[in-house]
NUTOR-379020 format. One record per residue (C-alpha): x, y, z. Coordinates in steps of 0.05 Angstrom, whole numbers, plus 5000, padded with zeros to 4 digits. Each point is the difference from the previous one (the first is absolute). Layout:
! NUTOR-379020
XYZ...
//
This chain:
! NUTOR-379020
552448545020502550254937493350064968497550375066504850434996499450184921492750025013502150595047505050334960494650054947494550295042503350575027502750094924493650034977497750465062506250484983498350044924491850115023501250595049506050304953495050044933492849985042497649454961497149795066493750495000503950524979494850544959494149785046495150395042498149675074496850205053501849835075495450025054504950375052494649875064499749485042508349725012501949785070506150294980497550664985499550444944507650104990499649274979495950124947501850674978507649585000497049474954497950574948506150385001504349364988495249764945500450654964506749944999499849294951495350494951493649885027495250505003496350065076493650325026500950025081492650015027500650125075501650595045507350014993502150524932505449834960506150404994501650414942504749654945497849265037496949864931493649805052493750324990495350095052492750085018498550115071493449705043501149745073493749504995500849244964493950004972500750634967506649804973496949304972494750504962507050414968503449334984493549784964499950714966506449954976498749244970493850174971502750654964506149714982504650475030502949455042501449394962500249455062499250185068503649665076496050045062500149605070492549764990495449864945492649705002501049544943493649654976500449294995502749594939506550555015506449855036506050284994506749764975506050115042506849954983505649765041507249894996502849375019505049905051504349504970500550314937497750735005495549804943493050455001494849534987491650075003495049825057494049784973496650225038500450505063494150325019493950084978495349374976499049754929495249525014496449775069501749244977507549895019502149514941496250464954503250575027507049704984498249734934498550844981505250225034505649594950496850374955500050715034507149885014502349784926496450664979504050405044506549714988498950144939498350745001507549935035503749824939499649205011497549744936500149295027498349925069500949365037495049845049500549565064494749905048502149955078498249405042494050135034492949705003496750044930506750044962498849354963493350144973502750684983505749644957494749604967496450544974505850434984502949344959492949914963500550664979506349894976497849444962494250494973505250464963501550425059506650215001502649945068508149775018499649585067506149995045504549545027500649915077507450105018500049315043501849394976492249784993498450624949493150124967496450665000497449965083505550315033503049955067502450545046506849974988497050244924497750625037507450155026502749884933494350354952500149374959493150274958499550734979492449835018497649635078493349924994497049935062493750245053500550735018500649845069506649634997502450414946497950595052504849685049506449804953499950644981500450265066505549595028504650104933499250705003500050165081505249455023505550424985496950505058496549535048494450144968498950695021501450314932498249684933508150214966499949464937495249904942494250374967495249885038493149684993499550164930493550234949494049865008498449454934493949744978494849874933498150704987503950285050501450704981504350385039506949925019500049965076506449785043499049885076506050065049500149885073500050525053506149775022503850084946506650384993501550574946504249564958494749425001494950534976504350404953499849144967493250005002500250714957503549694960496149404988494850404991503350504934502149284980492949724990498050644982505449994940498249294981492950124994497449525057492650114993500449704922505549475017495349735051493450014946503449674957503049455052492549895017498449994925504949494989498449585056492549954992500949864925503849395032493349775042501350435065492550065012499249264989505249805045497550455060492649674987502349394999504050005068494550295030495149454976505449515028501350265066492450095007498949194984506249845045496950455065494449444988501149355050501449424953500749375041505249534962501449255018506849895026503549534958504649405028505750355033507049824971506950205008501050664970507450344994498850204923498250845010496750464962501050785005496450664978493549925028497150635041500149875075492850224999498549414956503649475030494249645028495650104938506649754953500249385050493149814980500150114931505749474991495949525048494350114965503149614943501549475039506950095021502450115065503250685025502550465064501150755005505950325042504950534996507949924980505250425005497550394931492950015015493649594992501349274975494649534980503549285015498149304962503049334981505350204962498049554938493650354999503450794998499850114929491549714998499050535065503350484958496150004954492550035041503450615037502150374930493049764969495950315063503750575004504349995062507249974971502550294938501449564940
//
């Protein structure tokens, strides 16, 4: 309780110190896509006065003008699409340095990187990732997004990230291949779950706390964390904690893109501004070339092929011979629920005898307990459990 509550005391310091010097942002030029709230233009409008207020510089593109002495410029249209052809102006010309809208047609091999605050702790952490699609295989997809989501912690001020990667189908094979390119010379910091069983795959109560400044995960559940952690507060009716969805991050991604939700309330989006003068400040777009250098200096491209060529040989029907059954209470964990049944085989293929199931952490591949260690190592050497 006492760390929870230092934890606390520190966050809002730091908050305090960010809005009192506009470190947070503070110099930047965004623009805000004004159209398109189901709360209405006031929201918006509301989100750009408050955000000029912590020294950030805002272009309002929408109907609504912006009062004199708001510190809010403004550039009226009343159609989207002509405000998405502004926004892009503005990017391209440089006049606005990052931009916040409540769409955005990414192209795949982008997805955004939200950024939450816990509810345990008040601790902001990143959603890796939100929206968007960086790849249209799901463990590939989370294996990039670790990477988009060091990148932009980075361009936050975190020099060290740590990483977790949430319990979900695929987040063993992604810890394999975030591990071998850790053992390549990539410098990545995993984790530690806050439950008594630890290691880098983290549990829900790890959302509630922020245990990782990076949660890797699919876009689709990181779509729906971050809804519920920043709508519970309201119901869900209005989006009132957070920053939103986040950038837009990917290999020669080169714009700096945030996406909120049209539900989201003024102080949510004057966050997302914020974000957004943040990244802007820390230079995102070279942070997350050189994240990608870094990481396919360490075999990235390798390690992508080479799942591929693996989960292409396991969709292939391989009939193995059963081996005499025996009585197994030994258990192994960290193999992929998707690979259960493929793990299974591999440790019957060399001769000894094994079941799948699920315990109360996850997938467990069970065997005679003198013959653990000898299973181990099959499952490590064929690439189902980290070594």
């Amino acid at each position: 309780m006492d760390n929870i509550k230092k934890t606390i005391a520190e966050t809002f310091l730091e908050l305090a110190e960010g809005l009192e010097t506009g470190q947070f942002g503070g110099g930047a030029t965004v623009a805000l896509i004004g159209i398109g709230s189901e709360h209405g233009e006031e929201a918006t409008m509301a989100a750009a006065e408050l955000a000029a207020q912590r020294g950030i510089k805002v272009i309002f593109i929408g109907e609504t003008a912006a009062k004199e002495g708001s510190g809010v410029e403004s550039i009226h249209t009343d159609c989207q699409d002509k405000a998405f052809e502004i926004m892009e102006e503005l990017l391209a010309t440089g006049k606005a340095d990052a931009a916040v809208a409540m769409h955005y047609p990414f192209p795949i091999g982008v997805a955004t990187v939200g950024r939450s605050l816990a509810p345990a702790t008040a601790k902001p952490f990143f959603l890796a990732t939100t929206t968007g699609t960086a790849s249209t295989d799901r463990i590939e997809g989370m294996i990039l997004n670790a990477v988009s989501g060091i990148a932009t912690a980075k361009a936050c001020g975190i020099k060290n990230p740590t990483v977790g990667i949430l319990n979900l189908d695929g987040a063993r094979p992604t810890e394999i291949a975030l591990k071998e390119l850790q053992k390549n010379g990539y410098d990545i910091t995993f984790a530690e779950s806050a439950r008594s069983d630890g290691g880098c795959v983290l549990r829900g109560n790890d959302v509630l706390f922020g245990t990782p400044d990076v949660m890797v995960c699919d876009t689709l559940t990181g779509n729906v964390i971050t809804k519920m952690l920043s709508a519970a507060n309201s119901g869900g009716s209005v989006e009132t904690v957070g920053y939103g969805y986040g950038p837009g991050v990917g290999e020669g991604y080169e714009q700096i893109v945030l996406i909120i939700s049209r539900a989201s309330g003024p102080r949510l989006i004057a966050n997302a501004i914020e974000y957004a003068g943040e990244l802007a400040k820390g230079d995102l777009i070279a942070k997350v070339q050189a994240e990608f250098a870094a990481a396919n200096k360490a075999g990235l491209s390798d390690i992508l092929a080479a799942r591929k060529e693996k989960s292409g040989k396991s969709a292939e029907a391989e009939e193995v011979k059963e081996p005499p059954k025996e009585v197994v209470t030994g258990e192994i964990l960290g193999v992929d629920v998707l690979d259960l049944e493929e793990a299974k085989k591999a440790v019957w293929k060399q001769g000894i005898y094994a079941e799948d199931g699920m315990g109360c952490t996850g997938p467990v591949i069970r065997v005679n307990d003198a013959k653990v260690e000898e299973a181990k190592k099959i499952l490590v050497e064929a690439g189902f459990i980290a070594g």
